[in-house]
N, C-alpha and C positions, 0 to 999 in steps of 0.2 A: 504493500500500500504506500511503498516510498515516494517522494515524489524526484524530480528529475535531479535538485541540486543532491540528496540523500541518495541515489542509488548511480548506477553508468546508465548513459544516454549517448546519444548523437552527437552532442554537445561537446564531447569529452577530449575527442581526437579527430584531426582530419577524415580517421576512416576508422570506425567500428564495427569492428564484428565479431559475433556471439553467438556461439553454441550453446544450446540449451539440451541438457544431461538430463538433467531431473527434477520438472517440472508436473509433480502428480495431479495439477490441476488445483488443486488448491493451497494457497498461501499459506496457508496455516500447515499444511501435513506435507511440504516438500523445501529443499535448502536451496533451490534456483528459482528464479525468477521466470513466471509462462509469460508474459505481456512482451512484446516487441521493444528492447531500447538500443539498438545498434541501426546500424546503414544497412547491415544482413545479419537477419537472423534466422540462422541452421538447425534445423530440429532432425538430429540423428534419430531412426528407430522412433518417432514419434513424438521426441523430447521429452515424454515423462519416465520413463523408466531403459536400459541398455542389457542387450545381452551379454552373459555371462556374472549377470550380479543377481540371479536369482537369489533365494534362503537356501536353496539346497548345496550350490557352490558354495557361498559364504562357511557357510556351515561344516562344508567338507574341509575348507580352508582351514577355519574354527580350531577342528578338530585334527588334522594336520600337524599344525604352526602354533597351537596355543592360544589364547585368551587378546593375546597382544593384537591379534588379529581382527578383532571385535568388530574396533571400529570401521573396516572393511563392508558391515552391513549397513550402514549409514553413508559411506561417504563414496561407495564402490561407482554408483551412476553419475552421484556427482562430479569423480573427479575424471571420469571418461571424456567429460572436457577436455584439458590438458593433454590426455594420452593420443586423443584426436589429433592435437595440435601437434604433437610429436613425434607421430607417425606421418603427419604430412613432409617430417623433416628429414627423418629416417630412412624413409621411404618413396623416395621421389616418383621413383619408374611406377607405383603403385598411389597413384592420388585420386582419393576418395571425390565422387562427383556429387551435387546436391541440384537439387532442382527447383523452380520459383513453384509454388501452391498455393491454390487458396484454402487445402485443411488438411490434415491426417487422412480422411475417410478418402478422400479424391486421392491423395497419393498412393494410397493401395491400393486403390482400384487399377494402378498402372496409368493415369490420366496427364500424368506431368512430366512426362519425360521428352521436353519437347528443348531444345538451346538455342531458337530462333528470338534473336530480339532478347541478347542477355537471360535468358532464363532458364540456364544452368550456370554452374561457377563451380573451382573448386575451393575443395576444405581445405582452411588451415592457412601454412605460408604463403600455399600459390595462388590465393582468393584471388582475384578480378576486383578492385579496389574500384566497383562502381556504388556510386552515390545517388540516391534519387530521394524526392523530396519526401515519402513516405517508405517505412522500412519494407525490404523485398524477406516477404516468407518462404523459407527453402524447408526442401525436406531431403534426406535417404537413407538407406539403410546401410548395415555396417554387420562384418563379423562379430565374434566374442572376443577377438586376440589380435594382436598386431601380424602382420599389417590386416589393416581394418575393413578395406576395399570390397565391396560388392559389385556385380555386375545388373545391374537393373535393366528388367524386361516386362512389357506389356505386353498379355498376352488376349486375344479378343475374338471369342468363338461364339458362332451358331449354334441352337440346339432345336433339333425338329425328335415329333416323336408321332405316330399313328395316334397313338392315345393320349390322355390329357395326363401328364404327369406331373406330378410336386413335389421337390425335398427342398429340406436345408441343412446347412451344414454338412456337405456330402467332402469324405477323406477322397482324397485326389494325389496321383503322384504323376509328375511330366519329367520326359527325359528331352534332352538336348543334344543335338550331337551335331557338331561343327568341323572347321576344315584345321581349326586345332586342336581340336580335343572334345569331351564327353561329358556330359554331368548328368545322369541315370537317379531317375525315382526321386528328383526334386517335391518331398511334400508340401500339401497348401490343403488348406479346408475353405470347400466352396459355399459360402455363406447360402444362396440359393440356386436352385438346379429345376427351370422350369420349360415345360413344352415352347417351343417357339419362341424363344428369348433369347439374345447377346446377352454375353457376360463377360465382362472386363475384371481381368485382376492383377499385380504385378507378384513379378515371380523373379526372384531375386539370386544368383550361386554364385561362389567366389571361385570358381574355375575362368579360365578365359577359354570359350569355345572359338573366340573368333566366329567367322559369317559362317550362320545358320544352314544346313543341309539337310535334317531332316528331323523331326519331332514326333515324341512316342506321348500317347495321353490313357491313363490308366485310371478308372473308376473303382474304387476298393471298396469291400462288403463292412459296414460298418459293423453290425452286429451280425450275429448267427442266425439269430429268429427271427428278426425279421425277413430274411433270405431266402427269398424262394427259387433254390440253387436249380429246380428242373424248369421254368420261366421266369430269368430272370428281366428285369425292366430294361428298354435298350433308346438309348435315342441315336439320330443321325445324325451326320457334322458332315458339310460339305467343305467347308474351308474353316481357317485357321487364320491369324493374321498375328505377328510378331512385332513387336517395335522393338528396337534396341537403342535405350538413352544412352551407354557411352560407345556406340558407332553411329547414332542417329540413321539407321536402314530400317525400313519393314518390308517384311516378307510375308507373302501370302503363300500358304501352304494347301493342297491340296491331297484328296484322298489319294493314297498309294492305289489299290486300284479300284475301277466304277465308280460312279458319282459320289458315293458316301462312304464316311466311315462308320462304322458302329459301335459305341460304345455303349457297352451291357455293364448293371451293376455287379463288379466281382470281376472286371475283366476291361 
């Protein structure tokens, strides 16, 4: 609730700019600041919370390394700031991309990975020292360990189905395979999964595949009983479309062979 002379602002330096770690949404129950006060401000993994600082690491830490450790469960996302910052130092050939947004929810969707007209930069050192009169909102995602680099991808599919079908939250695994390399059974939970509807989401792996060749999409059985493994539910996918934020390419992919593909639950 600080105001500008009490906290960092815009104000402060020719060029500000601020990663926000761990901002839980409310002032009171998080040690970072969620409101905009730099020229860009970066919200890794969300801003409020970073992977690898769950209670369960901590914990394993804890009991590891001793007590001394403690404060690791308090200050683990917060200080991911800094390591952010020092991996962009560390790590040159590997610099973390961030993209302008207007929320959390739009950036998972894969909707923002677009660098026309400034609207990507990178993290850290090798920021882009652009100033505009209102602060520009970034977002992206990040490994749990140094180097932190992700590679971000929107992925944007069809669903046709004969019959009227509805889920949510359907376990989903995509593999990648590129003209450098492979990244196999990338998991994501598909918030909904409906007859004749797009669905955007962003799919993220710290492998570099380099340009896109061909892509596997796997519907997995979430539970046993619900499963009705001698018919199971199947919809149609005639294409696929790919965006890559750090090659800015999309690829549209199509069924390996006949107009469709088929994906069945469990398969």
């Amino acid at each position: 609730y600080a105001d500008a002379q009490s906290t960092l602002s815009p104000d402060d330096a020719l060029f500000v700019d601020v990663l926000h770690t761990n901002t839980r949404g409310s002032p009171d129950r998080s040690i970072g600041i969620q409101r905009p006060v730099g020229h860009i401000d970066i919200h890794p993994n969300g801003g409020t919370f970073q992977p690898g600082c769950d209670l369960q690491n901590t914990v394993l830490m804890v009991a590891t390394s001793g007590l001394r450790n403690m404060g690791q469960i308090v200050k683990c996302s917060h200080e991911r700031s800094i390591h952010l910052f020092i991996d962009s130092l560390v790590n040159q050939e590997q610099e973390s991309m961030a993209y302008r947004c207007s929320s959390k929810d739009s950036f998972n969707k894969g909707m923002c990975l677009s660098c026309r007209k400034n609207r990507c930069n990178k993290v850290g050192y090798g920021v882009n020292k652009i100033r505009t009169r209102r602060s520009t909102k970034m977002y992206l995602k990040t490994r749990d360990v140094m180097p932190y680099k992700v590679f971000h991808y929107q992925v944007k599919v069809h669903f046709f189905s004969k019959t009227n079908l509805s889920y949510t939250d359907q376990p989903m695994k995509i593999s990648l395979y590129g003209i450098h390399g492979e990244k196999e059974n990338i998991p994501f939970i598909l918030p909904a999964l409906n007859t004749n509807t797009t669905v955007s989401f962003l799919l993220t792996t710290d492998t570099d595949i380099g340009d896109l060749l061909m892509v596997k999409l796997l519907w997995e059985k979430d539970t046993l009983i619900s499963w009705p493994w001698w018919n199971p539910d199947t919809f149609h996918v005639r294409k696929l479309r790919i965006k890559s934020g750090e090659r800015q390419s999309k690829i549209i992919f199509s069924a390996k062979e006949g107009e469709f593909s088929y994906l069945s639950r469990g398969g």
